[in-house]
C-alpha positions in Angstrom: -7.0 7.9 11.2 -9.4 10.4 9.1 -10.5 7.0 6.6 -11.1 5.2 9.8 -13.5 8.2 11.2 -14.7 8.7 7.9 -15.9 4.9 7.4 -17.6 4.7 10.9 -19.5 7.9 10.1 -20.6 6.2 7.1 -21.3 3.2 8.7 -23.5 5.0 11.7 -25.3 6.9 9.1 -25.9 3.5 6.8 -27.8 2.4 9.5 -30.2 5.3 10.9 -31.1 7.1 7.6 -32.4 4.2 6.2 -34.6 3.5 9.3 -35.3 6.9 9.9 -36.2 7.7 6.3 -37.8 4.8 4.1 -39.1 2.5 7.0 -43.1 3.7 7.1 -43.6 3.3 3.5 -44.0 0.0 1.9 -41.9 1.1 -1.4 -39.4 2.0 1.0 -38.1 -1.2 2.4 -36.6 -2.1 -0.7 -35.1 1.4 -1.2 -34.1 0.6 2.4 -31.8 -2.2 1.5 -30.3 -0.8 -1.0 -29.0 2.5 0.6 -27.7 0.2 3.3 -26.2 -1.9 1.0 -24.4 1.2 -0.3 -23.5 3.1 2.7 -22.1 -0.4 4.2 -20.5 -0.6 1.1 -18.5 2.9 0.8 -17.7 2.3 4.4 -15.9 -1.0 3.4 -13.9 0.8 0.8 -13.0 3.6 3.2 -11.9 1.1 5.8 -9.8 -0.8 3.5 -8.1 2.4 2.4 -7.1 4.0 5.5 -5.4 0.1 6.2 -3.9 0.0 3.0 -2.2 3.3 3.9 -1.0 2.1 7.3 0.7 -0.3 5.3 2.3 2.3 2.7 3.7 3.9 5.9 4.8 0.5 7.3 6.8 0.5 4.2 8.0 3.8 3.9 9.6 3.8 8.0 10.7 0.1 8.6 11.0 -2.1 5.0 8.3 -4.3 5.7 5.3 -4.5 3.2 4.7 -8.1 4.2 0.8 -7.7 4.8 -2.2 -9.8 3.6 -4.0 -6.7 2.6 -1.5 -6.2 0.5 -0.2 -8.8 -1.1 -4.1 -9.6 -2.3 -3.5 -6.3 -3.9 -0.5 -7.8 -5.8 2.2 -5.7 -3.6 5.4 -8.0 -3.7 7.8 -8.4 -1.1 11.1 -8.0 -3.6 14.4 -6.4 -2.5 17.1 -6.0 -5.0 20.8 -4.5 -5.4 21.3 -2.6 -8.4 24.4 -2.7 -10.3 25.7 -0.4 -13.6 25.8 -2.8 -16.4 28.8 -0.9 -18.1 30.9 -0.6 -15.1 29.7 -3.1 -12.7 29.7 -0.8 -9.8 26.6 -1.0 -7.2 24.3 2.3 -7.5 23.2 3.8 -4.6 25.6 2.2 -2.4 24.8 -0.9 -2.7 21.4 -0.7 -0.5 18.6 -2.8 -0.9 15.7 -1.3 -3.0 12.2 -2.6 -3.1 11.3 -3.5 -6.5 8.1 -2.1 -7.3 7.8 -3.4 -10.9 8.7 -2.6 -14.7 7.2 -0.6 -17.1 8.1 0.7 -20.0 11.2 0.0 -20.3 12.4 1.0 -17.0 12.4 -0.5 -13.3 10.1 1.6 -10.8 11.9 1.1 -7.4 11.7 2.5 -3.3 14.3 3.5 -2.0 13.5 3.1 2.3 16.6 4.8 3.4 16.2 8.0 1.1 12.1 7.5 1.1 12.0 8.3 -2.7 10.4 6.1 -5.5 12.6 6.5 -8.9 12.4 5.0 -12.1 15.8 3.9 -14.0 15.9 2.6 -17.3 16.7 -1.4 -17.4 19.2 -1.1 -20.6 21.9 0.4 -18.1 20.8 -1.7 -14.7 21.1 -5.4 -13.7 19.5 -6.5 -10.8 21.6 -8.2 -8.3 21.1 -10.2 -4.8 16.9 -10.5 -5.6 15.7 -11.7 -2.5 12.2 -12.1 -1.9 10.0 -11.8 1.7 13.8 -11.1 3.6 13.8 -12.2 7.0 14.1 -8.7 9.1 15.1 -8.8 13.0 12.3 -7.2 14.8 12.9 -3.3 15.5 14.8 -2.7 11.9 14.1 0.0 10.0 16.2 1.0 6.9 15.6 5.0 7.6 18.9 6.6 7.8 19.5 7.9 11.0 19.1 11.5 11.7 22.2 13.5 12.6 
């Protein structure tokens, strides 16, 4: 809510001061177009911000990062079930993880029921049951319940 008040501020102000300011003098209409150009320009940024982070919190309460803001960004839909490689036995229960990518040797993955991001190394994991852009009934969430 602040990056949306914050970008309409912007956006106000990347209208009047220019106006207000540069408009008499002749130098000042190309100054003009630039500062509007700028101001319109931070307010984009702002904007797209504060509705990226509406979709970080989509994620974070109800598994659903399917968003067009997003996935320009290069955010992928991927859910996986991690197993041990030397025992075979599911981690974490067997929930569904969001695969956030792989680095350095390790996976970087969300964990919706818990709400934590961990890192685990990929020599000891094995992804199992990948599924990509799952199907969810409307009204799911993956938040453990409270007690």
């Amino acid at each position: 809510m602040a990056a949306v008040i914050t970008a309409v501020v912007i956006g106000v102000l990347a209208f009047l001061v220019p106006f207000r300011l540069l408009r008499p003098r002749p130098a000042g209409r190309a100054g003009m177009k630039i500062v509007v150009a700028a101001f319109t320009g931070i307010g984009l940024g702002f904007a797209l911000m504060g509705r990226m982070e509406g979709d970080a919190h989509e994620v974070a309460e109800k598994g659903r990062p399917a968003s067009m803001l997003l996935a320009m960004a290069g955010f992928q839909d991927q859910w996986v079930v991690l197993t041990d490689r030397d025992s075979g036995k599911a981690l974490r229960g067997g929930a569904e993880l969001l695969l956030l990518g792989e680095r350095e040797g390790a996976y970087a993955l969300y964990d919706c029921a818990n709400q934590e991001t961990f890192r685990i190394s990929i020599d000891s994991t094995v992804l199992r049951q990948v599924t990509l852009e799952p199907d969810r009934p409307s009204g799911y969430t993956c938040a453990k319940p409270k007690s």
